[in-house]
C-alpha positions as CSV (number, residue, x, y, z in Angstrom):
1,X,109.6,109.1,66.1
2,X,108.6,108.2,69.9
3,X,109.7,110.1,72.3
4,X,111.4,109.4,75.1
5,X,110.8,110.2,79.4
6,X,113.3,112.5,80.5
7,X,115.2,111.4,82.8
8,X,115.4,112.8,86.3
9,X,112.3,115.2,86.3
10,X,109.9,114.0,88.8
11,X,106.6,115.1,87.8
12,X,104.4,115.9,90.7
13,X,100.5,115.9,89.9
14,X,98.2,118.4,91.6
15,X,94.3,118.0,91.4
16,X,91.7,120.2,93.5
17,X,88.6,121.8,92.9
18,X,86.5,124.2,95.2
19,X,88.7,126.4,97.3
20,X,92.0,125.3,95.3
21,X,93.7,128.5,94.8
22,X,94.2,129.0,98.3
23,X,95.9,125.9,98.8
24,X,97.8,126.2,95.3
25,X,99.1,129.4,96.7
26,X,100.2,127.9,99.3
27,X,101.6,124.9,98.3
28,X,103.5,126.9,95.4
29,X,105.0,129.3,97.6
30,X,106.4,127.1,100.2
31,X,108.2,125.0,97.1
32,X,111.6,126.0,96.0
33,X,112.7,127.4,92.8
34,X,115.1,125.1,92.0
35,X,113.5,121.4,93.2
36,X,114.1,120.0,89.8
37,X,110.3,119.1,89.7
38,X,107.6,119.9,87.9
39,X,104.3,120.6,88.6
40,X,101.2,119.8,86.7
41,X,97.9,121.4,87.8
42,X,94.6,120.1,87.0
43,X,91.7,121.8,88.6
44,X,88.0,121.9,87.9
45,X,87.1,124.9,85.5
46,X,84.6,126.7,84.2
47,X,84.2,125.5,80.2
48,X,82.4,128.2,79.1
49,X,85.2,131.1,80.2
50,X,89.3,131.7,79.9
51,X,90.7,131.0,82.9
52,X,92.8,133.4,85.2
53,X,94.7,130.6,87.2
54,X,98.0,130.8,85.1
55,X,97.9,134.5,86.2
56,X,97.3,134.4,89.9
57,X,99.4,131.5,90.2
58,X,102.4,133.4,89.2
59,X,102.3,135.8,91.6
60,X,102.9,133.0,94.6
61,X,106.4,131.5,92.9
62,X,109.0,132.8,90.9
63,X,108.8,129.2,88.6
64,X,107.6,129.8,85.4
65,X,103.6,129.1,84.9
66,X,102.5,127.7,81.6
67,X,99.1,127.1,80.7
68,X,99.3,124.3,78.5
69,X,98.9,123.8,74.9
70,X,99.4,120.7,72.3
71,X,101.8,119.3,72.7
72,X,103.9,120.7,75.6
73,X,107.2,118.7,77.0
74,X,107.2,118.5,80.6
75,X,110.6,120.6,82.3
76,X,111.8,121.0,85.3
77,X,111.2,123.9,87.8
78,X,108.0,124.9,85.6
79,X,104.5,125.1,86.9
80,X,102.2,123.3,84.1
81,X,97.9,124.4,84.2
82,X,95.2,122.5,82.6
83,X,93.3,124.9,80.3
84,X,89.1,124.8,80.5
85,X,87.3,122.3,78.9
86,X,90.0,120.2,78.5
87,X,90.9,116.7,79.8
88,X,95.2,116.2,80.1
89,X,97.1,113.3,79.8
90,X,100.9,112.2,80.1
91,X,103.5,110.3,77.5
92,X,106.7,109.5,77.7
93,X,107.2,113.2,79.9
94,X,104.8,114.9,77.2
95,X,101.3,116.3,78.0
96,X,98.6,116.2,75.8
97,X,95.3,117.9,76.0
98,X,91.9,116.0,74.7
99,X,88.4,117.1,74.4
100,X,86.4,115.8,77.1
101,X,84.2,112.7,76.3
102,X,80.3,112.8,76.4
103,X,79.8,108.8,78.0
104,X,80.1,109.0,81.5
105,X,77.8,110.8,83.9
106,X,80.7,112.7,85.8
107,X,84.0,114.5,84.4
108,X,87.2,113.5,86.4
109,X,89.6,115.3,84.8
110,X,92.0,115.0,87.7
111,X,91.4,111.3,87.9
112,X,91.8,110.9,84.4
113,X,95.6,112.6,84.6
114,X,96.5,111.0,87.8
115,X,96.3,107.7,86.2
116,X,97.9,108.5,83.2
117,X,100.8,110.1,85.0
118,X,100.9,106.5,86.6
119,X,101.1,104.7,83.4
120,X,103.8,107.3,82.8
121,X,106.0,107.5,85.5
122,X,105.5,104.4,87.6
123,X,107.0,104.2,90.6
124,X,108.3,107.7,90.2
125,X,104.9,109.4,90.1
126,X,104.0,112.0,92.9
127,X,100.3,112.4,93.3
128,X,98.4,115.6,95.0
129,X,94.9,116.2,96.2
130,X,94.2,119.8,97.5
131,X,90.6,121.4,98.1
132,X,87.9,120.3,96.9
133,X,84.5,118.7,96.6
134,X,83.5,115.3,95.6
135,X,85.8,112.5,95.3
136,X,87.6,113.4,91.9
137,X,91.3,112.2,92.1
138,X,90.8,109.2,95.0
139,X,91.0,106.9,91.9
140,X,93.8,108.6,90.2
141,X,95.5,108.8,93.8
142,X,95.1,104.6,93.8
143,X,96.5,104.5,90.2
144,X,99.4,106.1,91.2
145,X,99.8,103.8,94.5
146,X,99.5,101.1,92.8
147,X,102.2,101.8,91.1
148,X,104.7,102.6,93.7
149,X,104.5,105.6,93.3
150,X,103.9,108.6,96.1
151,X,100.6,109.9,96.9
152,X,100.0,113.1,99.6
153,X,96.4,114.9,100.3
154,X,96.3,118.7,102.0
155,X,94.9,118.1,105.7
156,X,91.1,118.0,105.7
157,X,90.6,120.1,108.6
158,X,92.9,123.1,106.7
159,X,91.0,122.4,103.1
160,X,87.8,124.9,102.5
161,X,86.4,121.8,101.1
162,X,87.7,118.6,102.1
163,X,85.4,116.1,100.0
164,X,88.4,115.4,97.8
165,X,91.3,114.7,100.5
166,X,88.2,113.0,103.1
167,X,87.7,110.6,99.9
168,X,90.9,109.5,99.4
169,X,92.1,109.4,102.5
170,X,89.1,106.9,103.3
171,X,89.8,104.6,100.6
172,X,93.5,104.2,102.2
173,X,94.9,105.5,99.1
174,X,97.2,108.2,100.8
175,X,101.0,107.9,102.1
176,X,101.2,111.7,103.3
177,X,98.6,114.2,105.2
178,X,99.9,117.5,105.5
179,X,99.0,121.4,105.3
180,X,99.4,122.4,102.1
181,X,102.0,125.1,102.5
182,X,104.2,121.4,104.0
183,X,103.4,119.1,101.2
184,X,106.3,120.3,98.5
185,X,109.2,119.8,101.8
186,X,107.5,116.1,102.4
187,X,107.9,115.1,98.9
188,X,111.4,116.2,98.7
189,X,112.2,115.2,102.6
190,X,110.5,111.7,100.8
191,X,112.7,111.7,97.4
192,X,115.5,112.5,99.5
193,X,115.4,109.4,101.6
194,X,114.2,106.8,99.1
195,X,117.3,107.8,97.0
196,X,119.4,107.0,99.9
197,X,117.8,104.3,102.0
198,X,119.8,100.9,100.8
199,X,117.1,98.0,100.0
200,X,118.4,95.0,98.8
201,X,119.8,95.6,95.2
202,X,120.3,91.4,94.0
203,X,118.8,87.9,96.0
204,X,122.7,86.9,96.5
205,X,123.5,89.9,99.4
206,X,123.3,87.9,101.8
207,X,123.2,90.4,104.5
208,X,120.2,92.1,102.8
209,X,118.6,88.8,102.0
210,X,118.5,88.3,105.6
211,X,117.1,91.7,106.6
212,X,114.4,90.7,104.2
213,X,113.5,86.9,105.8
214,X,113.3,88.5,109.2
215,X,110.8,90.7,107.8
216,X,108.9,88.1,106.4
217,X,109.1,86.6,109.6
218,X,107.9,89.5,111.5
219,X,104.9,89.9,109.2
220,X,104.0,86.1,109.8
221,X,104.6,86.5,113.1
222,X,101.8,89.7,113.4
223,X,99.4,88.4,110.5
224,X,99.9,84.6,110.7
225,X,100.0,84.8,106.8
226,X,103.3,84.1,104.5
227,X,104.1,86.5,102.2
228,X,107.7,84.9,101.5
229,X,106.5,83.6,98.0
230,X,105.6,87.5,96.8
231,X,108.2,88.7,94.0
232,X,111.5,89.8,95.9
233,X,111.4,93.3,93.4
234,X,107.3,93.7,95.0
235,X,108.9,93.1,98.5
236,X,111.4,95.5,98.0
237,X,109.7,98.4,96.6
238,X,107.0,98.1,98.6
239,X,109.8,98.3,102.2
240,X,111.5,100.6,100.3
241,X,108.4,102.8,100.1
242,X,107.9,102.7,104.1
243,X,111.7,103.4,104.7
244,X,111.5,106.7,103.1
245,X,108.4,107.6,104.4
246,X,109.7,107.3,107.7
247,X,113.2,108.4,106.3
248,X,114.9,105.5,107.2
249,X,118.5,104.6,105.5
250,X,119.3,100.8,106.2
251,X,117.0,97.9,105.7
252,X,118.6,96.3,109.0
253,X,117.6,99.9,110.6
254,X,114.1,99.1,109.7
255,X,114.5,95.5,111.2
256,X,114.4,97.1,114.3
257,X,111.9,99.3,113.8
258,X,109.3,97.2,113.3
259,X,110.4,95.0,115.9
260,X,109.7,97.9,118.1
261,X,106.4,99.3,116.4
262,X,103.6,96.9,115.8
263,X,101.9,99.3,114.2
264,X,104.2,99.8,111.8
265,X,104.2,96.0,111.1
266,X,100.4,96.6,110.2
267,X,100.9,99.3,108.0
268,X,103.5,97.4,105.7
269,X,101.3,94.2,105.4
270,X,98.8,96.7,104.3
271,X,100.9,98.2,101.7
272,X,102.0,94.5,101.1
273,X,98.3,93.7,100.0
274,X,98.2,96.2,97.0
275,X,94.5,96.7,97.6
276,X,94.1,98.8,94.4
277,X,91.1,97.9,91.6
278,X,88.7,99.4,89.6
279,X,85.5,98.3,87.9
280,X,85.4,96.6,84.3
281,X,89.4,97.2,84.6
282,X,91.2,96.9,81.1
283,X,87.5,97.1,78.9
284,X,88.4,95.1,75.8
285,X,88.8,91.6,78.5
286,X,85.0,92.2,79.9
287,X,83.7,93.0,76.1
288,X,85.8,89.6,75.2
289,X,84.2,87.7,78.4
290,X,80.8,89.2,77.3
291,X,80.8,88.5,73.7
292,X,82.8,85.7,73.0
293,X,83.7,83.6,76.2
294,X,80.5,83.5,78.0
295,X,78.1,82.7,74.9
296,X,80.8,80.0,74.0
297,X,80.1,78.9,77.8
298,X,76.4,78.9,77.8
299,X,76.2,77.3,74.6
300,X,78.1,74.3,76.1
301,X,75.0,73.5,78.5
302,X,72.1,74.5,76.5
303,X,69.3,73.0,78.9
304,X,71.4,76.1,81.5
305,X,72.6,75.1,85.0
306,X,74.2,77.0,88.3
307,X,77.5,78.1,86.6
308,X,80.4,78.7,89.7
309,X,83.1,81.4,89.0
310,X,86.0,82.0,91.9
311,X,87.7,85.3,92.4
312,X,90.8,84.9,94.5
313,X,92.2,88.7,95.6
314,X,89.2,90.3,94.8
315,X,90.0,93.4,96.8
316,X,87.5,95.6,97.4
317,X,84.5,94.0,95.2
318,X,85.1,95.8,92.0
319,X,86.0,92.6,90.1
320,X,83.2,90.6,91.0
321,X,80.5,92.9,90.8
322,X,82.1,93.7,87.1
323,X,81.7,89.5,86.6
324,X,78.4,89.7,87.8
325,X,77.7,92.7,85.2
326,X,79.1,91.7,82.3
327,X,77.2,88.3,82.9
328,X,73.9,89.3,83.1
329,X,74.7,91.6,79.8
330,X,76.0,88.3,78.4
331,X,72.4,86.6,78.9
332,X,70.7,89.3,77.1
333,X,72.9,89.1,74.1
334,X,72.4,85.0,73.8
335,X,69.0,84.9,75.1
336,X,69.6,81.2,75.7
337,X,66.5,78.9,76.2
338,X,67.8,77.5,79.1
339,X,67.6,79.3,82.4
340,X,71.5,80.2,83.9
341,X,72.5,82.1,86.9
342,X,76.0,82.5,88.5
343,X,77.4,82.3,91.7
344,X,80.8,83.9,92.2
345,X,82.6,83.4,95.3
346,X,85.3,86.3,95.8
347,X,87.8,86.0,98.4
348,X,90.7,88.0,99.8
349,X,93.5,88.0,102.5
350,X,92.8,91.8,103.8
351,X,89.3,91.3,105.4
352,X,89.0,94.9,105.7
353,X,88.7,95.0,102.1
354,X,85.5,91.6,102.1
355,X,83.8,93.9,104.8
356,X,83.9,97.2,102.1
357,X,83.1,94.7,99.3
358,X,80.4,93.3,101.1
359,X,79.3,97.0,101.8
360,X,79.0,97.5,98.1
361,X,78.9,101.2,98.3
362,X,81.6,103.0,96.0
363,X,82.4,106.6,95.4
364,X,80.5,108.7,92.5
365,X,84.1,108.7,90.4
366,X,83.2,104.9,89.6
367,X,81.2,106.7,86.7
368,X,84.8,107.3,85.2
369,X,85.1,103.4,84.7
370,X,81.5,102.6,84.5
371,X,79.3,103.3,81.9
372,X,76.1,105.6,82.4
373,X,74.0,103.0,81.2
374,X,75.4,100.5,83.7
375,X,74.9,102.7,86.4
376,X,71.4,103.0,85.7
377,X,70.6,99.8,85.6
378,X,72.8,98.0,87.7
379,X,73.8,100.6,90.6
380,X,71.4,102.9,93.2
381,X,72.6,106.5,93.8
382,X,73.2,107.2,97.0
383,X,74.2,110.8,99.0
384,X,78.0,110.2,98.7
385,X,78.0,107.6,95.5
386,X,76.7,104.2,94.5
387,X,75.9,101.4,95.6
388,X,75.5,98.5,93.6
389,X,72.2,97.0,93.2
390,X,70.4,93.8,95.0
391,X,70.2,91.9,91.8
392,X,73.8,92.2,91.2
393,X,75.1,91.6,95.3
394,X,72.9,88.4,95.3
395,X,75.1,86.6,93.1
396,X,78.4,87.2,94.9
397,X,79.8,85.7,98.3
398,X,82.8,87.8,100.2
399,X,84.8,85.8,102.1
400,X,88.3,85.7,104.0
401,X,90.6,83.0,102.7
402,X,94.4,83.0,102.4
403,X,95.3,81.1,98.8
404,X,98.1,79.6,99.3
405,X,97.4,77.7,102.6
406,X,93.3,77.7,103.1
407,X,91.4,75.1,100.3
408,X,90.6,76.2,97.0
409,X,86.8,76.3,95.4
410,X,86.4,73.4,93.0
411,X,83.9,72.4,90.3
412,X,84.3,75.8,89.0
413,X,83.7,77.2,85.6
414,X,85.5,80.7,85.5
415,X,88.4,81.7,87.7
416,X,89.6,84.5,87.5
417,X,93.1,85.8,89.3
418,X,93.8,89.0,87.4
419,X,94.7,90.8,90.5
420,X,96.6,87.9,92.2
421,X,99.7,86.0,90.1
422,X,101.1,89.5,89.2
423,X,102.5,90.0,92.4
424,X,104.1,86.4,92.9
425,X,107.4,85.2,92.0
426,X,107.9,81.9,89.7
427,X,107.6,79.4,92.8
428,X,104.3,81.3,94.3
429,X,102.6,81.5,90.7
430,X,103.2,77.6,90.2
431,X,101.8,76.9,93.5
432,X,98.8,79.1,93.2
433,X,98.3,78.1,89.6
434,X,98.3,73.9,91.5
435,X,96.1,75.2,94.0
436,X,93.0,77.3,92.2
437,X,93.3,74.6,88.9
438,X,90.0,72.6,88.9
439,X,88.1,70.7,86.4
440,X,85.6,73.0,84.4
């Protein structure tokens, strides 16, 4: 019988690594007993010995610590520790332990949890990074932005080692930078407003429904691009998000505030963009692109030619460089007689995120998506990650473009928009379907 989320327990997830207990003392003992949240550790851990953590943890709260065992239902006001060798995972409110797996070059526990408590808890997710070294937990901290849901990093300068929070903060993944004896009063300061602040609830409040056009406006205004085809539930959450961060009540109230902060202005389009991706996302499409679709593709031109393949929101790079991957993996499997090669052209409205894609340089937690074989053959280590190799960057062009008013790419013979029509209402989707349609 499945079980079902409980309702009303926010579930915060905590990851950190070198010099964590400090900052998990801290950040326990500042936290109140009766928050109604739970707390879910996962720090890096010695496999080979018990650990101690559950132990010195309680002595900086009066919540009940639990190291966690299979299967363990996740309550409220309890403090929940990952136990060594162990990778942890989230269901419907349930945690799970799993053995760690052998096939990537790097364990990210706390990335692995962060995204599953994403998957989990959606908008409602909390996400932590505390101390530590190497960038463990910047993807899981994306997972759960993506989402909607809340993301907070201790302040670098506090952190004995502040690889972990410097990571994430510099992939723009993070809402809240705090000490870590502040974080616990920021997320309830945060839950406390969003329950309050009053978005628009239906598209027939007029009043609200206003509020919102103006916004539009104002982002058009600042950007020059229109966002007014974007799903009304994205545009909401998303303002909704901002409003409690800056604990803000009334949608009209935050009229006014952007109207007065610019800045601001800049900071919502950003959150607007949803500039959160991943390489070879959702595995079983890139093995069906790379078995099936692309040797049924080749086979149609069998003397070969220049094939063209479009990626419109292509974020940060991940996407295309994946194409470009599972293409060349595709050629060895057919061995076709004819000689192919591929150009992708991958565009995006946030040109911040063409200039990082262009960069092709990634953190070393890409491991956790990509394979150790493809990171051998397809990617160069560098001192603070990867950076994917020349073969690979010479068959993509970044570029700025805005979808729905610049000109499309034609004569094409992939397009792929798996990080675009999701975040359009019916309207937007039809016109962006018009727009990117081309003869194969």
């Amino acid at each position: 019988m499945p079980h079902s989320k409980p309702a009303g327990i926010p579930i915060v997830g905590i990851g950190c690594s070198a010099g964590g207990l400090e900052a998990l003392e801290a950040l326990l003992t500042s936290a109140p007993v009766d928050s109604g949240m739970a707390f879910v550790i996962v720090q890096h851990l010695d496999p080979s010995h018990p650990s101690k953590l559950p132990e010195l943890l309680q002595r900086a709260t009066a919540m009940k610590v639990i190291e966690i065992v299979e299967p363990t239902r996740v309550r409220p006001d309890c403090v929940y520790v990952i136990p060594p060798d162990k990778d942890l995972s989230l269901l419907h409110g349930v945690l799970h332990l799993l053995d760690p797996t052998e096939k990537h070059t790097l364990h990210l526990p706390i990335d692995f949890f962060l995204r599953t408590l994403a998957d989990d808890q959606g908008e409602k997710a909390i996400g932590v990074i505390l101390s530590g070294m190497g960038s463990d937990g910047m993807r899981g901290l994306a997972a759960v932005k993506e989402k909607g849901g809340l993301t907070l990093v201790q302040t670098p300068a506090e952190a004995k080692a502040d690889s972990m929070p410097v990571s994430a903060i510099k992939a723009g993944v993070v809402d809240i930078n705090a000490p870590a004896g502040e974080l616990v009063e920021r997320i309830i300061d945060y839950r406390h407003h969003a329950r309050h602040a009053a978005p628009p609830k239906t598209e027939s409040d007029a009043e609200d429904q206003s509020a919102l056009d103006r916004i539009v406006v104002l982002l058009r205004d600042r950007s020059g691009n229109d966002l007014s085809l974007y799903k009304p539930s994205t545009l909401y959450r998303r303002i909704e998000r901002r409003m409690a961060l800056l604990q803000i009540h009334d949608i009209a109230d935050y009229v006014g505030y952007l109207r007065e902060n610019v800045q601001e202005l800049d900071l919502l389009f950003k959150e607007l963009l949803i500039g959160v991706t991943s390489f070879f996302r959702d595995p079983a499409v890139w093995e069906y692109l790379r078995d099936t679709a692309l040797p049924a593709l080749l086979a149609r031109h069998p003397d070969g030619r220049m094939l063209r393949a479009w990626i419109p929101a292509c974020s940060t790079g991940e996407e295309a460089y994946s194409l470009a991957v599972v293409f060349k993996e595709a050629l060895d499997i057919v061995k076709p007689e004819g000689h192919f090669s591929l150009q992708i052209y991958a565009t995006d409205l946030d040109e911040d995120a063409v200039d990082k894609a262009r960069k092709a340089c990634y953190a070393a937690s890409i491991a956790g998506d990509v394979t150790a074989e493809r990171l051998a053959r397809h990617f160069v280590l560098e001192d603070e990650g990867y950076r994917v190799g020349r073969n690979i960057r010479e068959m993509v062009i970044f570029a700025p473009q805005n979808v729905v008013s610049d000109p499309p790419f034609t004569k094409l013979d992939i397009i792929s928009c798996r990080n675009l029509l999701i975040y359009f209402g019916q309207i937007g989707r039809a016109s962006c379907r018009e727009r990117v349609s081309s003869p194969v």
